[in-house]
C-alpha positions as a Markdown table, in Angstrom:
| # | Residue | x | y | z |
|---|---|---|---|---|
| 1 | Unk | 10.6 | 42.9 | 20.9 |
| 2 | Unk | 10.4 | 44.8 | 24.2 |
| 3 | Unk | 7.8 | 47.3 | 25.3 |
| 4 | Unk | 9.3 | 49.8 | 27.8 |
| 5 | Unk | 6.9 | 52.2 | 30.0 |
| 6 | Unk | 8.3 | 54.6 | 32.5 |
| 7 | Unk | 9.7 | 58.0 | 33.8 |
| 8 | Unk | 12.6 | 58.9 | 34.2 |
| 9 | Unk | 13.0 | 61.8 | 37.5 |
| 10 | Unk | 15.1 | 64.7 | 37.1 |
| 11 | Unk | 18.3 | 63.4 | 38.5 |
| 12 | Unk | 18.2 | 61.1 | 35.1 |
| 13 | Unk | 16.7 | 57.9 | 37.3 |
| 14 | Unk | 14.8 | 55.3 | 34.9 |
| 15 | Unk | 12.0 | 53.4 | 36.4 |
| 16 | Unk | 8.9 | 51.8 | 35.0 |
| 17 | Unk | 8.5 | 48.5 | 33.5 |
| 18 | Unk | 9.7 | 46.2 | 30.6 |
| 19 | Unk | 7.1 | 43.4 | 29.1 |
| 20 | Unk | 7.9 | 41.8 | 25.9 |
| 21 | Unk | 5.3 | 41.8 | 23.2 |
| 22 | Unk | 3.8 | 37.8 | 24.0 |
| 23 | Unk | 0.7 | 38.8 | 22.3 |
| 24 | Unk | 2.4 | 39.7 | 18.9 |
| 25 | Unk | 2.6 | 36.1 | 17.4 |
| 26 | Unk | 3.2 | 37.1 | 13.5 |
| 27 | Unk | 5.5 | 40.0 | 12.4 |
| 28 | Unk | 4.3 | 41.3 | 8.8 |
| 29 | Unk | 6.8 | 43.8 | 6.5 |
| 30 | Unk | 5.3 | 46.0 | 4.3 |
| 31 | Unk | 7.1 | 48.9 | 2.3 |
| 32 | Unk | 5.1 | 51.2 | 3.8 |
| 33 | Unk | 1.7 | 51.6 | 6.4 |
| 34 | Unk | -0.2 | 52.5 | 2.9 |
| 35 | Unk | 0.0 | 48.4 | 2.1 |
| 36 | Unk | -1.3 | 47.6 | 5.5 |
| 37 | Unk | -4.9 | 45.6 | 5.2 |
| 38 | Unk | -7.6 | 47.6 | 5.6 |
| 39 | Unk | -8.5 | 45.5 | 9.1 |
| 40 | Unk | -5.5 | 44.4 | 10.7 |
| 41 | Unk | -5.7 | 41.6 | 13.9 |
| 42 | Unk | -5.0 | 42.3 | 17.4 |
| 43 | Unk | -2.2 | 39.4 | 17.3 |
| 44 | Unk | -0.1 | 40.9 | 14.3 |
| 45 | Unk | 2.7 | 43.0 | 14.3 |
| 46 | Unk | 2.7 | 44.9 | 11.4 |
| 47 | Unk | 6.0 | 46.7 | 10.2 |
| 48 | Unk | 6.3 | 49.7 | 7.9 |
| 49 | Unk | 10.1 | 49.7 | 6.9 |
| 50 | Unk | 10.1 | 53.2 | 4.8 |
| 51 | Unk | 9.5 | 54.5 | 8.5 |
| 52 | Unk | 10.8 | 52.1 | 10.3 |
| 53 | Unk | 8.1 | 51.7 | 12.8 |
| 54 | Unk | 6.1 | 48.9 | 14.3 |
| 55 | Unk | 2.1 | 49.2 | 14.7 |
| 56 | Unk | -0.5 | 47.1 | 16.1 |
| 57 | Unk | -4.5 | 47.0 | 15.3 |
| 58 | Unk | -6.9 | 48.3 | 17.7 |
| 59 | Unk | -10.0 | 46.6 | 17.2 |
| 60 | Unk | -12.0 | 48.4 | 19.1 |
| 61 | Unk | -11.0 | 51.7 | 17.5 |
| 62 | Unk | -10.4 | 50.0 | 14.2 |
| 63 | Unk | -7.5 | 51.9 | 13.5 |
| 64 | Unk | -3.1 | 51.0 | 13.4 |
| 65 | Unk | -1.4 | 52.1 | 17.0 |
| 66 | Unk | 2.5 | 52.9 | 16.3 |
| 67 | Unk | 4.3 | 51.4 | 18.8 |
| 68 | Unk | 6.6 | 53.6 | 21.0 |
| 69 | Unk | 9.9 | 53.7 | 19.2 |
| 70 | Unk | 13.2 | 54.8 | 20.4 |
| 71 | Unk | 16.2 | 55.6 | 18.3 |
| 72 | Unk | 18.5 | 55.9 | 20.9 |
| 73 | Unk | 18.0 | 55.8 | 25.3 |
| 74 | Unk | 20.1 | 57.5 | 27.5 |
| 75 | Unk | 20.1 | 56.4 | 30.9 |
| 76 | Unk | 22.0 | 55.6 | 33.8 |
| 77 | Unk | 21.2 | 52.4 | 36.3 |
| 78 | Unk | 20.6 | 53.4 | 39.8 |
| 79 | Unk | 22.3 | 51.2 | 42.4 |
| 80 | Unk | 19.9 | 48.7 | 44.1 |
């Protein structure tokens, strides 16, 4: 799993960055976020598959943070 951050201009540029999710070291599917443990951990991905989302637990906040999800990008590659 991927986490994208960026712009993209008004010419339809992309930029920004792409870091894979290191910290995630277990991925756990539930049928929905209502079966998710009342206290999740920081290194847990947690899956709800009715909405087809990915979360992880802030623990400072003590709440679930859906991850940025994209159903579809569309972009063009600038020339280097």
């Amino acid at each position: 799993m991927a986490m994208i951050s960026g712009t993209v201009s008004a010419g339809g540029l992309v930029s920004g960055q792409v870091r894979t999710a290191e910290a995630a070291k277990v991925e756990l599917v539930f049928a929905s976020r209502s079966e998710f443990p009342d206290a999740g951990k920081p290194d847990r991905l947690y899956v709800a598959t009715d909405e087809n989302a990915a979360y992880r637990f802030d623990a400072e906040q003590n709440i679930y943070v859906r991850l940025n999800q994209f159903d579809a990008i569309q972009c063009r590659l600038a020339d280097e």
